[in-house]
C-alpha positions, 0 to 999 in steps of 0.5 A: 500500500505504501507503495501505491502511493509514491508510484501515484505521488511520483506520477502527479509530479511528472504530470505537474512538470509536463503540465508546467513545462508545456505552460512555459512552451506556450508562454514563449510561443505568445510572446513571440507571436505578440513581439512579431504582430506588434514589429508588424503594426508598428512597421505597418503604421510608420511606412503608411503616415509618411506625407505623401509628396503630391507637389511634382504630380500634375493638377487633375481636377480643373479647379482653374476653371471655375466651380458651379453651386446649387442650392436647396432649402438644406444643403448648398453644393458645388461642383467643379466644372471640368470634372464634376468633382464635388468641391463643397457639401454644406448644410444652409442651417446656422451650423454651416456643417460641412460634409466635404472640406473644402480646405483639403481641395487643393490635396485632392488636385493632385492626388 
């Protein structure tokens, strides 16, 4: 009977270490696979915020050429003539909100 139970007791501590060793394992293996996706990110984010150089591309819209607005009773809306782009979408309430800045026109030329 004595026996039995430092068979079972030396198999409970085998089982332990495995259980413990296999825990480790799979600790190193998320750790890994966290500093990898998170070099990626990183990588991923700093290539894609650089500024992009837009000043040698050649101008696109026709802004020059004049813009064409309409009007109703809730929005006022202003068309490019050359290329029917939409320069401003505003509201004609107080707010004044605007759906598409115009301020970034200019970017969007030569883009």
């Amino acid at each position: 009977m004595n026996q039995t139970y430092i068979l079972s007791s030396a198999r409970s501590n085998s089982d332990f270490n495995l259980t413990q060793k296999f825990s480790v394992k799979v600790l190193q293996i998320a750790t890994k696979f966290f500093l990898v996706v998170s070099i990626f990110i990183i990588s991923t984010n700093y290539i894609f915020s650089q500024p992009r150089v837009t000043d040698n591309r050649p101008a696109t819209l026709g802004i020059d050429q004049g813009i064409v607005s309409f009007g109703t009773p809730n929005f006022t809306l202003e068309l490019l003539k050359s290329s029917q782009t939409v320069s401003s979408l505003r509201t004609t309430d107080a707010e004044k909100f605007e759906f598409t800045p115009q301020d970034l026109l200019s970017k969007r030329n030569k883009n």
